[in-house]
C-alpha positions as a Markdown table, in Angstrom:
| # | Residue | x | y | z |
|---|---|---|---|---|
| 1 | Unk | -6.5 | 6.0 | -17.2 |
| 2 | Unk | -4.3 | 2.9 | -15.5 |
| 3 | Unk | -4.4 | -0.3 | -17.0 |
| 4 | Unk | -5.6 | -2.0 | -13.4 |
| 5 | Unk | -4.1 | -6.0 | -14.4 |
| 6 | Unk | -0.3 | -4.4 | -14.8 |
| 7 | Unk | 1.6 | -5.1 | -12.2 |
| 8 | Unk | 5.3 | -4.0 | -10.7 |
| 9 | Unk | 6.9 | -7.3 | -11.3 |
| 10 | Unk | 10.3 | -6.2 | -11.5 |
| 11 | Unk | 13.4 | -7.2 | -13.5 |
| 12 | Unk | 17.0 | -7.6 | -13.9 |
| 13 | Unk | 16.9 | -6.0 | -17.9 |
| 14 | Unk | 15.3 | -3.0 | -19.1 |
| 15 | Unk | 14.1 | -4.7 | -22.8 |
| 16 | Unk | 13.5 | -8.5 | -21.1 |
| 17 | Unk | 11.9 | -6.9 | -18.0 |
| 18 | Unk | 9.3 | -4.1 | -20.2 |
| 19 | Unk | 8.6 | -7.6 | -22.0 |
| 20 | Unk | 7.9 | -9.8 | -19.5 |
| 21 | Unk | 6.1 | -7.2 | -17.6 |
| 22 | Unk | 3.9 | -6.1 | -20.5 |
| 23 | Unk | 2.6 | -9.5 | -21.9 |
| 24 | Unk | 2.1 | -10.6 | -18.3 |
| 25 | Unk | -0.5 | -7.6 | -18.2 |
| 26 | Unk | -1.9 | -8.3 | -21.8 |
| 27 | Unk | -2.2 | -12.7 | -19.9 |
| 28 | Unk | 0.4 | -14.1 | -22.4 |
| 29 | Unk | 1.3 | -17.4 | -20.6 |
| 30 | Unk | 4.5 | -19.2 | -21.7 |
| 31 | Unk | 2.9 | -22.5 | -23.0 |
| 32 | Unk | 5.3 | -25.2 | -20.7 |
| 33 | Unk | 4.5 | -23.4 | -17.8 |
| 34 | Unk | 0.9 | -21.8 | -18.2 |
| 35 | Unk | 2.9 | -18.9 | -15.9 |
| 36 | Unk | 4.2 | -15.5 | -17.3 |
| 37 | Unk | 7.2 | -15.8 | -19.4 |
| 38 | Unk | 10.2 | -15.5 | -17.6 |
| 39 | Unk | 13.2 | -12.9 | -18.5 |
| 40 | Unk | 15.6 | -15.6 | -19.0 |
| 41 | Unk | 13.3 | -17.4 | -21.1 |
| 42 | Unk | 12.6 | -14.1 | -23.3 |
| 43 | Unk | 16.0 | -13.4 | -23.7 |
| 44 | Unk | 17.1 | -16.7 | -25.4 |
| 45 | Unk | 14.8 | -16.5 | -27.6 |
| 46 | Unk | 15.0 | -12.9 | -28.4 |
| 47 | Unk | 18.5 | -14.3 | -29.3 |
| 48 | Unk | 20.7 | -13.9 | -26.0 |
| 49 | Unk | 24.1 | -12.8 | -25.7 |
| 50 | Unk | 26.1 | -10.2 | -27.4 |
| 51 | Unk | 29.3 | -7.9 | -26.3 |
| 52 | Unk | 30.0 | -4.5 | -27.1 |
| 53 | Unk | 32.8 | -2.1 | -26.9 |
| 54 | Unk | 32.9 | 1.6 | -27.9 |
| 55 | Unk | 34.4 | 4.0 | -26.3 |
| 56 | Unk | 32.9 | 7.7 | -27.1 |
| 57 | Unk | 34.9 | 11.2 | -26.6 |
| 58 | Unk | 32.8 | 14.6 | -26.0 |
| 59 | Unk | 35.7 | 17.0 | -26.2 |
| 60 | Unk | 33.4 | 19.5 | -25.9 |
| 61 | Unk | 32.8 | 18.4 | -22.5 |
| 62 | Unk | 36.2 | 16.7 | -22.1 |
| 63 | Unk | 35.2 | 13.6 | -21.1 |
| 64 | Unk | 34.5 | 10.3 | -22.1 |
| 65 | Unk | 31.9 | 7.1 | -21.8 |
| 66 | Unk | 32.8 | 3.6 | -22.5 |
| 67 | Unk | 29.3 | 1.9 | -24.0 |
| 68 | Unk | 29.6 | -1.7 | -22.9 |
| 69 | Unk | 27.1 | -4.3 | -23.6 |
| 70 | Unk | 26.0 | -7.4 | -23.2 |
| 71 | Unk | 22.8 | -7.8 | -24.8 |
| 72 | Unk | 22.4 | -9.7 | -28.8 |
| 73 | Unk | 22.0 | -7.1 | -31.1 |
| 74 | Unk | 22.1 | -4.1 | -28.2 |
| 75 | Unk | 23.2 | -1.8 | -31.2 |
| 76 | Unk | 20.1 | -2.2 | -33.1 |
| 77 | Unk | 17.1 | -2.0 | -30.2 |
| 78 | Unk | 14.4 | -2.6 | -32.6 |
| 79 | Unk | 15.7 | -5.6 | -34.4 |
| 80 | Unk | 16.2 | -7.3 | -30.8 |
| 81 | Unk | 12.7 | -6.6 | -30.2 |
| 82 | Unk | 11.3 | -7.6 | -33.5 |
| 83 | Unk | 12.8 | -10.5 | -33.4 |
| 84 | Unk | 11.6 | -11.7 | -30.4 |
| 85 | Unk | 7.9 | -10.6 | -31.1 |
| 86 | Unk | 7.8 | -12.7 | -34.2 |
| 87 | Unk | 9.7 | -16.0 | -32.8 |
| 88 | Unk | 6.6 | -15.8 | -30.2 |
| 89 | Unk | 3.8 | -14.9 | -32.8 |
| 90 | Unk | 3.3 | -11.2 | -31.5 |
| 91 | Unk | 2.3 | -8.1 | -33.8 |
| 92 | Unk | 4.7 | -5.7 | -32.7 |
| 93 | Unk | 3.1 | -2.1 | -33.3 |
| 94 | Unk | 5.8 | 0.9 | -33.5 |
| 95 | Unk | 4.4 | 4.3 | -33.1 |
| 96 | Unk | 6.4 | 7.0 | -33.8 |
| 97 | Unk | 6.0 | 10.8 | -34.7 |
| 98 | Unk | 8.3 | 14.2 | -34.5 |
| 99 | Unk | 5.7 | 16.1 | -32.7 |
| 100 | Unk | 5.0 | 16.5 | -28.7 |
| 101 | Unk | 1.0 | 16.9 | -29.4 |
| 102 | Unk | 1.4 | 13.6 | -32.1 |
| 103 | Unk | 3.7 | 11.4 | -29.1 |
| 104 | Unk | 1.2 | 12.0 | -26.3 |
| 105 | Unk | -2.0 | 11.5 | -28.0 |
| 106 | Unk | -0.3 | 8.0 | -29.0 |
| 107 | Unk | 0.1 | 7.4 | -25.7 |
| 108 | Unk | -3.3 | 8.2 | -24.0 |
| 109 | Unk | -4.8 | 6.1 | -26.9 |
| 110 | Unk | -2.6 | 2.9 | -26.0 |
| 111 | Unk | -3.5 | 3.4 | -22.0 |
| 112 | Unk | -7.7 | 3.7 | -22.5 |
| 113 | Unk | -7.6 | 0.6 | -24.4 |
| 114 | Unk | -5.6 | -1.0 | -21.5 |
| 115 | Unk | -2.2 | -1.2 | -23.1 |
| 116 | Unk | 1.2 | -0.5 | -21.7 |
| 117 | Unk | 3.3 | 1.5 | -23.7 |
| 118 | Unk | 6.9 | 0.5 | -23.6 |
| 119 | Unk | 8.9 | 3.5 | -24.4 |
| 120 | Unk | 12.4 | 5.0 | -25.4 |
| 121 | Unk | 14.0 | 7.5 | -23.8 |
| 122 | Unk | 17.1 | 9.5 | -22.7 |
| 123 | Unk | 18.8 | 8.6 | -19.4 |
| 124 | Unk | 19.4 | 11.9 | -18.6 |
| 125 | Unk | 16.2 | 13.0 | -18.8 |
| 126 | Unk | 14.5 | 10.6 | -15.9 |
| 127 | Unk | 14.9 | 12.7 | -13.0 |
| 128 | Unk | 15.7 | 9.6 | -10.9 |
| 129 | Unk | 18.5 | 8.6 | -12.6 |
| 130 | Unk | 20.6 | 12.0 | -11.0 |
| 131 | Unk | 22.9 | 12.3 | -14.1 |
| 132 | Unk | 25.2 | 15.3 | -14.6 |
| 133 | Unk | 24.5 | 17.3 | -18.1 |
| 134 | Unk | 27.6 | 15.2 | -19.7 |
| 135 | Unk | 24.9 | 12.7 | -20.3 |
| 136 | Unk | 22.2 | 14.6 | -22.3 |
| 137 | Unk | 21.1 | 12.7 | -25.0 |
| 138 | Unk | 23.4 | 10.3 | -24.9 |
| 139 | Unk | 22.0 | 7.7 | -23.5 |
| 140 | Unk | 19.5 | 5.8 | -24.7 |
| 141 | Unk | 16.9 | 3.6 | -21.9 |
| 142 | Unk | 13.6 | 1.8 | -22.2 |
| 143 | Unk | 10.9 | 1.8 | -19.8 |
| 144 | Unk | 6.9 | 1.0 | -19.8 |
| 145 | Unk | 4.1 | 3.6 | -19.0 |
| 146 | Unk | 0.9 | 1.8 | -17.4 |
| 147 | Unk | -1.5 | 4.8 | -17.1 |
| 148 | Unk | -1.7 | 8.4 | -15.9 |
| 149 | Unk | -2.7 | 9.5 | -12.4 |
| 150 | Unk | -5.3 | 12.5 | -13.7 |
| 151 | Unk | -5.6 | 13.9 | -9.9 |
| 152 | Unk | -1.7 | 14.3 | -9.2 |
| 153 | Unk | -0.9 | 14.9 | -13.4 |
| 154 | Unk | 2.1 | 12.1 | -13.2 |
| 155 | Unk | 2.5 | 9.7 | -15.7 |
| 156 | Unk | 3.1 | 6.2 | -13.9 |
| 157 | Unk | 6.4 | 4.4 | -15.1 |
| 158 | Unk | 7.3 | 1.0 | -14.3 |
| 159 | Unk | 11.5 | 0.9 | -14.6 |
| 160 | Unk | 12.1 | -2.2 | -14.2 |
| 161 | Unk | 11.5 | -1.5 | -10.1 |
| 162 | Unk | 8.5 | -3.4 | -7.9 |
| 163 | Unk | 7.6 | 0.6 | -6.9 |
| 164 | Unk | 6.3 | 2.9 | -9.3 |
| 165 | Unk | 7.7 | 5.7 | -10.6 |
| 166 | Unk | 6.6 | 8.7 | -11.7 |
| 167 | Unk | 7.1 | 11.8 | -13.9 |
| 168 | Unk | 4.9 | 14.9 | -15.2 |
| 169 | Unk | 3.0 | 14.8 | -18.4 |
| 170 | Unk | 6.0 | 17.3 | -19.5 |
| 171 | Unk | 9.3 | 15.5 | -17.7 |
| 172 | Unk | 8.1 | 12.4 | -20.0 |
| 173 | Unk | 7.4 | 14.2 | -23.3 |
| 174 | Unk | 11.3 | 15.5 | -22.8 |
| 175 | Unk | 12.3 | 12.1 | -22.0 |
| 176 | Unk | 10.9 | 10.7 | -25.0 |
| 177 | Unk | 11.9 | 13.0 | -27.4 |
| 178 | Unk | 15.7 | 14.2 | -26.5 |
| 179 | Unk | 17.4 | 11.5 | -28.7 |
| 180 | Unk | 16.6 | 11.9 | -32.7 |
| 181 | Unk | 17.1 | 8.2 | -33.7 |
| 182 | Unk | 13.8 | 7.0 | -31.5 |
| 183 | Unk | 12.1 | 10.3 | -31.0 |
| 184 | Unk | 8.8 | 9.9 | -29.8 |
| 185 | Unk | 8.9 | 5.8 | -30.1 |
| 186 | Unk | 6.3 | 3.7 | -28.6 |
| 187 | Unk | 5.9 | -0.2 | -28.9 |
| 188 | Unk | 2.8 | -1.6 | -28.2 |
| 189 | Unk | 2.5 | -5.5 | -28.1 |
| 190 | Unk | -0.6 | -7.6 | -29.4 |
| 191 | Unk | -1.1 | -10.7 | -27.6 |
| 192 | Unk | -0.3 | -14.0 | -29.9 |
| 193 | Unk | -3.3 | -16.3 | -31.0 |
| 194 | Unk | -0.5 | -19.2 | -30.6 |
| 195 | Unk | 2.9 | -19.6 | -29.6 |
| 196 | Unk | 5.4 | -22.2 | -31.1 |
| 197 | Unk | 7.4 | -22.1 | -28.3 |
| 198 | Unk | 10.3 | -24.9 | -29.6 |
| 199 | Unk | 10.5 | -23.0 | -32.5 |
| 200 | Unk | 11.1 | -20.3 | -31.1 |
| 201 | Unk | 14.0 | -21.6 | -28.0 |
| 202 | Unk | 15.6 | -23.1 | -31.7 |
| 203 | Unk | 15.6 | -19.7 | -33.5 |
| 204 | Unk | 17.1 | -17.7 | -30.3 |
| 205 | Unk | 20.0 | -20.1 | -29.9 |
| 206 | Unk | 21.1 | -20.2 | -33.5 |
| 207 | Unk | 20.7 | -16.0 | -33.6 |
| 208 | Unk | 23.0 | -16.1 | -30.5 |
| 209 | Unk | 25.7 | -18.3 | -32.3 |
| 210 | Unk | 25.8 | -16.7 | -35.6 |
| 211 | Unk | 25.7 | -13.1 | -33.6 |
| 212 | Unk | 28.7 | -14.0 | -30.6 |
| 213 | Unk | 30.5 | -15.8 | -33.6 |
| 214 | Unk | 30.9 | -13.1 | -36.0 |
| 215 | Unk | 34.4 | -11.3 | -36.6 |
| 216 | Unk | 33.3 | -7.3 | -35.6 |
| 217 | Unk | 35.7 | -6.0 | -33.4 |
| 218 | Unk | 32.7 | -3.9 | -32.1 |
| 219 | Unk | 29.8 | -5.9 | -31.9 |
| 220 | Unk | 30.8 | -9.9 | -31.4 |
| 221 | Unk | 33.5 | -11.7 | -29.5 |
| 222 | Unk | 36.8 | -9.7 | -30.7 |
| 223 | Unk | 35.4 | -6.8 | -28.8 |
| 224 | Unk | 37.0 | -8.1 | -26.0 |
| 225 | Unk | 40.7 | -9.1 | -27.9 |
| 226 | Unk | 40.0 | -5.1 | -29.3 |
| 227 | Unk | 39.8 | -3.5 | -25.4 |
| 228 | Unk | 42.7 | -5.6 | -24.2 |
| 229 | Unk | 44.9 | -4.4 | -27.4 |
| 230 | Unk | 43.8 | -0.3 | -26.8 |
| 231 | Unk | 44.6 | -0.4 | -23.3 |
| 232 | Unk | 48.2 | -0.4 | -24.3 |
| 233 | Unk | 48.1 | 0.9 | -27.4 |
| 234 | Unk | 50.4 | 4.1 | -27.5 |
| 235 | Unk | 49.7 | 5.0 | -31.3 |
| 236 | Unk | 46.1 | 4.0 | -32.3 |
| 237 | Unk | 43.9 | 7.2 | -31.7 |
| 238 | Unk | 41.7 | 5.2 | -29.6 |
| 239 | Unk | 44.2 | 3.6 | -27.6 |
| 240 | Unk | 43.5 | 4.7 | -24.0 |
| 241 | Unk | 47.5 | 5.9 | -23.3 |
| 242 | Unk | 46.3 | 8.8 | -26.3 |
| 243 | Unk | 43.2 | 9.4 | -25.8 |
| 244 | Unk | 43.8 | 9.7 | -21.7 |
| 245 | Unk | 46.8 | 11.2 | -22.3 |
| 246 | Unk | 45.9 | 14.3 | -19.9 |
| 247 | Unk | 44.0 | 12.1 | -18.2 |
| 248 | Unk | 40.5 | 14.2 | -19.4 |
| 249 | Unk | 37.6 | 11.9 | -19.6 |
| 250 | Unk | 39.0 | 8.9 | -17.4 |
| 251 | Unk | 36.7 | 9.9 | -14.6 |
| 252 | Unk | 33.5 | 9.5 | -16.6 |
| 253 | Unk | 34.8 | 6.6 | -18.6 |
| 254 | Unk | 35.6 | 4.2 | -15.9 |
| 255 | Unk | 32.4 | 5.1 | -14.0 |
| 256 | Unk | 30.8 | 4.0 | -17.2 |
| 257 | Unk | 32.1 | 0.9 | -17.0 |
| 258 | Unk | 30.8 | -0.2 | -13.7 |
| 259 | Unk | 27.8 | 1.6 | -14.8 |
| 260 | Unk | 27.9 | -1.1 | -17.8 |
| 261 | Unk | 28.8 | -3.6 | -16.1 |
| 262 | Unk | 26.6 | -3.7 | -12.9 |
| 263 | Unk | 23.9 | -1.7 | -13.3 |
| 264 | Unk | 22.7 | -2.3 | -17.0 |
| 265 | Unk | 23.1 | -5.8 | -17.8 |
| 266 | Unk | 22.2 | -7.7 | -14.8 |
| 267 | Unk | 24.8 | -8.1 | -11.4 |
| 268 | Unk | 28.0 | -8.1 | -12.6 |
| 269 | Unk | 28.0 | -11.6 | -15.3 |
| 270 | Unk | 27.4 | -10.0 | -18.7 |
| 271 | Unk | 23.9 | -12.0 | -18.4 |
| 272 | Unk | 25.4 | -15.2 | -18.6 |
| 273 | Unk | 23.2 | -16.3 | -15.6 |
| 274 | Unk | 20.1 | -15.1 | -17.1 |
| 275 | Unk | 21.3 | -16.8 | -19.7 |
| 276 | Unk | 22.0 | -20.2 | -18.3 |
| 277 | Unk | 17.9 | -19.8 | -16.8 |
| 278 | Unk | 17.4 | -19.8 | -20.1 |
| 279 | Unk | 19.3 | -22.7 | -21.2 |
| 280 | Unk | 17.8 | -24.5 | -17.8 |
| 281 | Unk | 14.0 | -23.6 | -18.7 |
| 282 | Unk | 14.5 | -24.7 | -22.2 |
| 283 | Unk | 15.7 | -28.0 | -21.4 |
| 284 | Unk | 12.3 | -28.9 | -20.0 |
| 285 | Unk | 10.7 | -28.0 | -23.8 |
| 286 | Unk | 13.0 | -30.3 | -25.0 |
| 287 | Unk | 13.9 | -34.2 | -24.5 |
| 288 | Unk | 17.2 | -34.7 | -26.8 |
| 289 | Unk | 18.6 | -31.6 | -26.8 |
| 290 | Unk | 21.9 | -31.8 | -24.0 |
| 291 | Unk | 21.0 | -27.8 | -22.6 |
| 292 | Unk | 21.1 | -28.7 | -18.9 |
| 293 | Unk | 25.0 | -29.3 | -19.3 |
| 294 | Unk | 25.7 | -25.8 | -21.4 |
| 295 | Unk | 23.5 | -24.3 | -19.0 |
| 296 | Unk | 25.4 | -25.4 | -16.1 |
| 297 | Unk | 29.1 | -24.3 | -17.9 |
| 298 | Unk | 27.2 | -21.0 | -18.6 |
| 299 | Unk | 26.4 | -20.9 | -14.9 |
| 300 | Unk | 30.5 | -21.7 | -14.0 |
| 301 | Unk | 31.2 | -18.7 | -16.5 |
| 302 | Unk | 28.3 | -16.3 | -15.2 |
| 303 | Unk | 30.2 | -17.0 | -11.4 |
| 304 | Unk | 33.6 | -16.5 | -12.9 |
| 305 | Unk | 32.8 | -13.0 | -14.7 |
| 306 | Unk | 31.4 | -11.4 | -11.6 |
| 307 | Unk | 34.3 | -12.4 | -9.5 |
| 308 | Unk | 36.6 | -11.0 | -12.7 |
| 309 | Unk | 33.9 | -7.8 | -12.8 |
| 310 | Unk | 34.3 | -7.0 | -8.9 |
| 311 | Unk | 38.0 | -7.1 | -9.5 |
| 312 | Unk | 37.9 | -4.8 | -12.2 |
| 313 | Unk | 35.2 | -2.9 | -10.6 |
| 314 | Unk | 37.4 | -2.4 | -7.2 |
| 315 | Unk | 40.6 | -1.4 | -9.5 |
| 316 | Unk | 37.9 | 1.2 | -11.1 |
| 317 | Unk | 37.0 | 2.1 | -7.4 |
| 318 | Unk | 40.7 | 3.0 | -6.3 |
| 319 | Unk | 41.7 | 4.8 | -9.3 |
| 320 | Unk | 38.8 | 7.3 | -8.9 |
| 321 | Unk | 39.2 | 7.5 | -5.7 |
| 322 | Unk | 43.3 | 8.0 | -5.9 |
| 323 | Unk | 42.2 | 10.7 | -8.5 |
| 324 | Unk | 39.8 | 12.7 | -5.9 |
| 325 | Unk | 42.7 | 12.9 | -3.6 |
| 326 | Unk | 45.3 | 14.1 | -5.3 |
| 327 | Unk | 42.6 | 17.3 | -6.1 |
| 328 | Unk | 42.4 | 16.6 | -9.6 |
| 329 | Unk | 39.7 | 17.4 | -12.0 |
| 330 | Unk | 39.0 | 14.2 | -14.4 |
| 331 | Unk | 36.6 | 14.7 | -17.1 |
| 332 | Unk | 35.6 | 17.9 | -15.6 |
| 333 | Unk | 34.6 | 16.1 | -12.1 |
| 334 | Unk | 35.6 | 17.0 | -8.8 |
C-alpha cells in the first residue's frame, strides 16, 4: 500500500511543500513550464505573505510560546488551502471524523487508490520532532502520508525531508487526533481538468494585498508596530516587562521565536524570497505586468530580514545561554 510515482522532493514550507509534493505525484504540471509547480509559485497564488503575533501563557506549566508567522491566512489553515485549490481548478476533498477506527480507514482508502493523504497533526506528537510535554497539543503541523510499509507496520511520512519518515500505525493515529479543532483531518487533492494559471497569479497577489494591508494588530502588518509597543510596555497584561516579570516562560518563548523564525517559515526571511520566486516565475506568464522589479525589492527585503533575524536570533542565543549560567530555571527549563 505505497503510492510508487510519489517522490521525496523536499521543501522549504510544510503547506507549499505537501502541495507541491502531492500534485507532482497526482502529474499536475504548472502549464508555463510543463514541470511540477514550484513552492514559490503555489504560494503566490495561494495568496502569499502574512505576519503573525501572539504570544500564549500556560501558567499551568509556567511558560510561554510566541506563535510567529509568516504565511497569508496561517490562522485559518483550511481557507489558505481552499483557496489555492480553487484558484488552480482542484477539488479539494476534506475528510474528517472523531473516531480512531473512522480516521484510519480514511486513510488506507486514499493510499489503495494511489493518493497521498496530506494530514494535520500535533508537533508534539511526531517523535522526531523531540519536544518536551510543554508542547502537547499545542502545536499544530502538516505533513503527507504516501503508503504503509505492511512488513515493518510503519506508516511512511514525507515531512517536508528528501528521506522518509516513519511512524507506527498507533504513533500516527495520536498524531492526528491530539488537537480538537482538526481531529482526524485529511485533505486529499483531485487533479484539475484545466488550470487558468493568469487568473490564478492575479487572484494570489490581490489576496496578499488586501490580507498584509489590513489593520489587525494580530494577523496583518501592525503585528509588528504591536511587538515593538509590548516589549516595553510596563502596564498592558501582555506587555513582556509583566508577563516575564519573574522571568517564567522567557526560556520557551524566545526559543519559539527562532523556532518561528528559522525553522517554520523558510531560512530566516519571513518567506520573502519564496516570495520574490514567485514574483520572478510569474513575470514569465505575464508581458505588461512590471513583477521582475517587485520581485527583485522583495529579494533586497528577503536579504535584509535574515541579516535583521540572525541578529535577533544571536541576542536570543546569549540571553538563554546567560540564563543557563547563572543556574536558573526559565519556564521550568534547566
Amino acid at each position: 500500500m505505497i503510492i510508487n510515482s510519489y517522490k521525496l522532493l523536499g521543501g522549504k514550507h510544510p503547506e507549499t511543500a505537501t502541495f507541491k509534493n502531492a500534485l507532482a505525484a497526482l502529474g499536475v504540471k504548472a502549464p508555463h513550464t510543463g514541470k511540477p509547480f514550484t513552492e514559490a509559485m503555489l504560494l503566490g497564488i495561494a495568496g502569499g505573505l502574512g505576519i503573525g503575533y501572539i504570544l500564549w501563557e500556560f501558567k499551568k506549566h509556567a511558560s510561554a510560546i510566541l506563535v510567529m508567522a509568516f504565511q497569508n491566512k496561517w490562522n485559518y489553515p483550511v481557507k489558505f488551502t481552499g483557496n489555492l485549490c480553487n484558484r488552480l481548478g482542484i477539488k479539494p476533498v476534506f475528510k474528517e471524523t472523531g473516531g480512531t477506527a473512522a480516521a484510519e480507514k480514511h486513510l488506507r482508502e486514499a493510499l489503495d487508490s494511489g493518493t497521498p493523504a496530506i494530514a494535520w497533526v500535533d508537533q508534539f506528537h511526531l517523535p522526531y520532532m523531540y519536544l518536551p510535554e510543554t508542547y502537547n497539543g499545542c502545536m499544530g503541523w502538516i505533513v503527507t502520508a504516501y503508503g504503509i510499509d505492511k512488513t515493518e507496520k510503519k506508516v511512511l511520512i514525507d515531512d517536508h525531508g528528501k528521506k522518509p519518515l516513519t511512524l507506527s500505525p498507533d504513533e500516527f493515529a495520536k498524531a492526528r487526533a491530539r488537537i480538537p479543532s482538526y481531529k482526524n483531518r485529511l485533505l486529499l487533492l483531485e487533479a484539475p481538468q484545466a488550470i487558468d494559471l493568469e487568473n490564478a497569479i492575479i487572484e494570489g497577489i490581490r489576496d496578499c494585498v488586501n490580507y498584509l494591508g489590513a489593520k489587525s494588530d494580530t494577523f496583518a502588518l501592525p503585528a509588528i508596530a504591536k511587538w515593538a509597543k509590548l516589549m516595553t510596555d510596563t502596564k498592558n497584561p501582555k506587555g513582556w516587562p509583566v508577563v516575564f516579570k519573574k522571568k517564567n516562560g522567557l526560556y520557551s518563548t524566545l526559543t519559539s521565536i527562532y523556532e518561528g523564525i528559522m525553522l517554520k517559515d523558510g531560512d530566516g526571511d519571513g518567506l520573502r524570497a519564496m516570495y520574490a520566486g514567485f514574483l520572478s516565475e510569474a513575470s514569465a506568464v505575464f508581458s505588461t505586468l512590471r513583477l521582475k522589479e517587485i520581485a527583485a525589492q522583495y529579494k533586497k527585503i528577503a536579504n535584509e530580514r535574515s541579516s535583521n533575524q540572525r541578529s535577533l536570533r544571536q541576542s536570543a542565543g546569549a540571553a538563554l545561554r546567560h540564563s543557563r549560567c547563572r543556574g536558573k530555571s526559565i519556564g521550568g527549563i534547566e
